[in-house]
C-alpha positions in Angstrom: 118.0 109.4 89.3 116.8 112.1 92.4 115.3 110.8 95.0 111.5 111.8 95.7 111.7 114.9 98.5 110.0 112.7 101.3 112.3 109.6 100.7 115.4 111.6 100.9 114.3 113.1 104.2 113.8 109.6 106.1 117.3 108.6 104.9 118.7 111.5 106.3 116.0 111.0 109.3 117.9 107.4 110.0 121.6 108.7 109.2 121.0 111.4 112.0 119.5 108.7 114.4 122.0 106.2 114.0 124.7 109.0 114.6 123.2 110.8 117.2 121.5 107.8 119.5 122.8 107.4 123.1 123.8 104.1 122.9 126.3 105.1 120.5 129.6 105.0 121.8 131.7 108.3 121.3 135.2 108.2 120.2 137.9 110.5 119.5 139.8 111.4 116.4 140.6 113.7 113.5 140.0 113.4 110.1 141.8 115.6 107.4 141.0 118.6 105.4 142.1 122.5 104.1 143.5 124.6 106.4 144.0 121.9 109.3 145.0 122.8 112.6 149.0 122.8 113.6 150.5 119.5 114.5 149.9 119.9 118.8 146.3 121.2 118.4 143.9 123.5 118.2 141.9 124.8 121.3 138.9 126.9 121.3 136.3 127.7 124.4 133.8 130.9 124.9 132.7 132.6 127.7 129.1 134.8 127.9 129.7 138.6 128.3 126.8 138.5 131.5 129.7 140.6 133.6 132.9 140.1 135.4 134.2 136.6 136.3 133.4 135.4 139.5 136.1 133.4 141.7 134.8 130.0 140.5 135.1 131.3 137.0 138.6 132.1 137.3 140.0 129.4 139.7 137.5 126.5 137.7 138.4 128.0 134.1 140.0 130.9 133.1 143.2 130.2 135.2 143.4 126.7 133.2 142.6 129.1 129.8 145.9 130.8 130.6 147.7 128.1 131.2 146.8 126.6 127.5 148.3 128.9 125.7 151.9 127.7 126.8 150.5 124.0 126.1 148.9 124.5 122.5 150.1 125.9 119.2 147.0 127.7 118.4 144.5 129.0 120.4 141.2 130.8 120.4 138.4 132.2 122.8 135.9 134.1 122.2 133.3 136.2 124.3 130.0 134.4 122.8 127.8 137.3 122.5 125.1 135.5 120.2 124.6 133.0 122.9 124.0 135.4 125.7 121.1 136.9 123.7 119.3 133.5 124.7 118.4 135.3 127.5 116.7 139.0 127.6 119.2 141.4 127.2 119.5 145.5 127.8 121.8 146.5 124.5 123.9 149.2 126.0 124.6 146.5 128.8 125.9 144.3 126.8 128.2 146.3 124.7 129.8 147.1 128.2 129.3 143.4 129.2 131.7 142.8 126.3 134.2 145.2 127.1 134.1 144.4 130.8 134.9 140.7 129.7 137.7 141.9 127.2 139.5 143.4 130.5 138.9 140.8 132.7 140.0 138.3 130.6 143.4 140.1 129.6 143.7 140.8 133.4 143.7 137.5 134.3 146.6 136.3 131.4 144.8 136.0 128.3 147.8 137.3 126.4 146.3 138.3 122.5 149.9 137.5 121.0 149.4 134.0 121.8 146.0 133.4 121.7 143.1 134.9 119.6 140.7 136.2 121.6 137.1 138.0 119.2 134.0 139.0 119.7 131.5 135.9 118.5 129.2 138.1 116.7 131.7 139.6 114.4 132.2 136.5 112.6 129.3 135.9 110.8 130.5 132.3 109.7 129.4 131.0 113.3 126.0 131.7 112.5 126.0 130.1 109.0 127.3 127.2 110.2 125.1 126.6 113.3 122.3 126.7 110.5 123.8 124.1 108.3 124.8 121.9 111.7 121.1 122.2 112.4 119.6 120.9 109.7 121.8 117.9 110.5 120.5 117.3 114.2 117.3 115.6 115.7 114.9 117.4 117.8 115.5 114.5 120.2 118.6 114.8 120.4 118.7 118.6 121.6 115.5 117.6 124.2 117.8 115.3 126.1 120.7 117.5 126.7 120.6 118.5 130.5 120.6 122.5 130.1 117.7 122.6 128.3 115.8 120.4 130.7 116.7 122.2 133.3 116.3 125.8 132.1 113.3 125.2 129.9 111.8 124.2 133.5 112.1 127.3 134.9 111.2 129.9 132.7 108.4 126.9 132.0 108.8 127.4 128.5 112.1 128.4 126.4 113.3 130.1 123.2 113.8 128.8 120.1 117.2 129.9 120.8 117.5 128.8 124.0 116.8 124.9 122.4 119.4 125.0 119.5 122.5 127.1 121.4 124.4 123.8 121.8 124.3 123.8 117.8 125.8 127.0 118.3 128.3 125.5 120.6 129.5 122.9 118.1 129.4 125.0 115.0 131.5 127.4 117.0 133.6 124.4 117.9 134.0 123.0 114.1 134.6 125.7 112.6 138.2 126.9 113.5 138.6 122.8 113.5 139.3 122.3 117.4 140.5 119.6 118.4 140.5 120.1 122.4 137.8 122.1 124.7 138.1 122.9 127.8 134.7 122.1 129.7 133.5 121.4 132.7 131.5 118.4 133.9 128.0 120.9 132.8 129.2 120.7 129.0 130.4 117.4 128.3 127.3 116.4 126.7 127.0 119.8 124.8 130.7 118.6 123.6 129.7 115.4 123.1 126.8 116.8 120.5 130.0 118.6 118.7 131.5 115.2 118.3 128.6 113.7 117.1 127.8 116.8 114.5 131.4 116.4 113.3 130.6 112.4 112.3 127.4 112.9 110.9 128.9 115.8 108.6 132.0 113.8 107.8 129.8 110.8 106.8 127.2 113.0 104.7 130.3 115.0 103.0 133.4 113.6 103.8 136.1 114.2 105.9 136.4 117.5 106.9 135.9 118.3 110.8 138.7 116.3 113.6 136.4 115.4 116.5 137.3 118.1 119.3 138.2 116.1 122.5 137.7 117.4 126.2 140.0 119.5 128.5 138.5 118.4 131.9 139.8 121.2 134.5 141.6 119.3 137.7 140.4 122.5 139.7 137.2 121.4 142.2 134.4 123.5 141.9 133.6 126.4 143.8 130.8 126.4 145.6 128.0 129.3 147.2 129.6 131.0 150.2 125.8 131.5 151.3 125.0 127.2 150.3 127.2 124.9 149.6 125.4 122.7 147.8 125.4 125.0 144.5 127.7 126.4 142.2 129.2 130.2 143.2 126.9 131.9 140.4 126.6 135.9 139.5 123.1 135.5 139.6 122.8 134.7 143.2 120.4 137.2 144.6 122.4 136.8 148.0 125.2 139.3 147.4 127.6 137.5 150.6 127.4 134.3 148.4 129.5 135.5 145.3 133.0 136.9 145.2 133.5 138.7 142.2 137.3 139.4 140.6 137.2 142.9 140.7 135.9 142.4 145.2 137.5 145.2 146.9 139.8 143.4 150.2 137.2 144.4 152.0 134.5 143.0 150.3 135.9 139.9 150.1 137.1 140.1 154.0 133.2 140.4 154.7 132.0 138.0 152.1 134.4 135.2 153.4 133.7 135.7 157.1 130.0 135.2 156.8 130.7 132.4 154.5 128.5 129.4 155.9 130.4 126.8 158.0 128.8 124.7 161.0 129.7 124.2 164.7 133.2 122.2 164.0 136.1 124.4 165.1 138.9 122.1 163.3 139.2 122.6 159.9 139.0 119.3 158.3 138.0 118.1 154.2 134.7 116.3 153.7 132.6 117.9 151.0 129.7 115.1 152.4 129.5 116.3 155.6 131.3 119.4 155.7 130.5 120.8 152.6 130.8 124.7 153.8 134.3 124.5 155.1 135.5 122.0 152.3 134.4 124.7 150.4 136.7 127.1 152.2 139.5 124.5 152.0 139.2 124.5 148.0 138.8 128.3 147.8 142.3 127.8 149.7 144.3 125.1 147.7 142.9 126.8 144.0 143.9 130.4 145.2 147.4 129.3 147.0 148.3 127.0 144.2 148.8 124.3 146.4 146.9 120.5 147.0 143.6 120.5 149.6 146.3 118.0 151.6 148.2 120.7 151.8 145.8 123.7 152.5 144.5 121.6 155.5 148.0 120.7 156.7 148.1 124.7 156.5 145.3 125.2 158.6 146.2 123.4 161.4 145.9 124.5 165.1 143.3 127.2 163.6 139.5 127.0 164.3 137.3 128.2 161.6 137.1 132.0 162.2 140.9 132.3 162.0 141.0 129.7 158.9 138.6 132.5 157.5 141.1 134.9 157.6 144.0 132.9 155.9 141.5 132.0 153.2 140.9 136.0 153.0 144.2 136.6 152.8 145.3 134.7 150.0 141.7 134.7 147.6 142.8 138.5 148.4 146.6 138.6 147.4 145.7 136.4 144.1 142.8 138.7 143.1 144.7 142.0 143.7 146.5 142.7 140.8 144.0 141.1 138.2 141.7 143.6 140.5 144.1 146.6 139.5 144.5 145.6 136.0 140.6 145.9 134.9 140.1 148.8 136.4 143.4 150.2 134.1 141.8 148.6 131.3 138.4 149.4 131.5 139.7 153.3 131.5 141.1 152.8 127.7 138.2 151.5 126.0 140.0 152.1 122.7 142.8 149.7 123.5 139.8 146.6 124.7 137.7 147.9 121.0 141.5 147.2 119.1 142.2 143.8 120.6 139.0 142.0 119.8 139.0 143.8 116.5 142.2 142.2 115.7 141.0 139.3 117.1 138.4 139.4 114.7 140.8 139.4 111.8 142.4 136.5 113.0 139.7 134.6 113.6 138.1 135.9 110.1 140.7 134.5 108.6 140.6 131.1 110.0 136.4 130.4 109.9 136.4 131.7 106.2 138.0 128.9 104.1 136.6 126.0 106.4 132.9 127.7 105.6 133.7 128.0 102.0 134.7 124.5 101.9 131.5 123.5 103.9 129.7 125.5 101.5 130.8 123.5 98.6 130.6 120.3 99.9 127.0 121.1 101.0 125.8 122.1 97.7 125.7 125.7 98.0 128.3 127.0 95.5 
């Protein structure tokens, strides 16, 4: 016999609050299902098309991207268009946002043979699946996630959007079945939510979604060149505080010399009370491949305006040829337009059986 409408919906109120509460200890694990992911893995992470990568993107992410692709079986990224949309956005801007990330992400080693790389919005399955994760999550839940605190607070009041992305985030997660993500410290929580979203499903359903488990990036952030005591960002209105991948020599000559330091010749690592020149020192060690140890072992016998030019030196020999390689790319706009298409197609073909199977479970056909 059915349930009356109202009882059903404080049983599913209490599933989703004993599931999603923060005193509920996460764990990881996988459970089975169709069309699993390879024995090794499954990675999948997204990046906004809001314009080229900055240095912190590469040397905090996109150089670790790379280097998953030798580590996993199967691999996918995907320049999350439908996300960036939480924010107010020209259209012929971001149709060359896309393509601009397209080319700096094969520039820097994304390599579409080995990895899938697509478009978000051309797989309309994300969507569908956000909505059914949705109806599975607590307002609560969302209000306490740290993004939307933060964001919400200063534009004073945010989008509908803007409050349910990190449903987004997991249903883009779940449904190629990932079982690693690399994050950073920002989106552990956001990942966490994932995890959580693949439990409650699994318990309403059954087993179907593994629960994705964290890539935490060794490489230290990269901080302001302007203050320290942020994150390098591409929306810095200072233009000295941000070098970008695609920084003439020049440019990043200029941008490193009147990076912020303090009255210390000797070049020493103490984020506390150094923080500008332990900035410098991890721009270093990321961008030579080497340990901070080493970096200042490097610098020794240098005061700060000749440790400036090392650092230029070698932020400008890694960024060259990724440099050289956009602008090469950017020129065939056909070639960019083919890979994510094919990406597409791959990624098509991986999202459409796991929906279908959601689908069924959930009632739908």
């Amino acid at each position: 016999m059915a349930l009356p409408v109202r009882t059903s919906f404080k049983l599913l109120h209490r599933f989703i609050h004993k599931f999603t509460s923060p005193e509920r200890l996460l764990s990881s694990g996988s459970c089975s299902g169709n069309k699993d992911p390879p024995a090794g893995g499954r990675v999948f992470s997204g990046i906004q098309p809001t314009g080229v990568p900055h240095l912190g993107n590469y040397l905090g992410a996109l150089e670790n991207w790379v280097g998953l692709q030798d580590q996993y079986p199967s691999v996918l990224y995907s320049i999350v268009d439908l996300h960036s949309i939480t924010q107010p956005q020209d259209p012929v801007q971001l149709r060359s946002n896309i393509l601009d990330m397209a080319a700096s992400l094969l520039a820097c080693g994304i390599d579409p043979e080995r990895a899938i790389l697509f478009q978000q919005s051309q797989v309309s399955q994300h969507a569908e699946l956000s909505w059914i994760l949705g109806c599975l999550t607590s307002m609560p839940r969302l209000r306490h996630l740290p993004q939307w605190k933060m964001k919400s607070k200063l534009k004073n009041e945010g989008s509908v959007g803007l409050y349910t992305y990190p449903v987004l985030q997991a249903a883009d997660i779940l449904l190629y079945k990932s079982t690693h993500v690399p994050v950073g410290e920002d989106q552990v929580q956001h990942l966490e939510l994932a995890q959580d979203l693949a439990r409650i499903f699994n318990n309403c359903y059954g087993d179907l979604f593994p629960e994705p488990v964290a890539l935490l990036s060794s490489t230290r952030k990269v901080k302001s060149l302007r203050d320290p005591s942020v994150k390098m960002s591409k929306s810095d209105p200072q233009t000295m505080a941000t070098i970008f991948i695609t920084d003439s020599p020049d440019d990043i000559a200029l941008k490193v010399r009147r990076a912020v330091t303090d009255f210390t010749s000797e070049v020493t690592f103490d984020p506390q009370a150094r923080p500008g020149v332990s900035n410098l020192v991890t721009i270093h060690a990321a961008a030579a491949s080497i340990g901070v140890e080493e970096a200042v072992t490097r610098a020794r016998g240098m005061d700060t305006a000749a440790y400036k030019t090392l650092v230029t030196e070698t932020v400008v020999q890694r960024l060259t040829p990724i440099r050289e390689e956009i602008q090469r790319l950017r020129a065939d706009r056909a070639h960019l337009e083919g890979v994510l298409a094919r990406g597409t197609l791959r990624a098509q073909e991986l999202a459409a059986p796991v929906l279908q199977e959601v689908r069924q479970r959930v009632g739908f056909c």
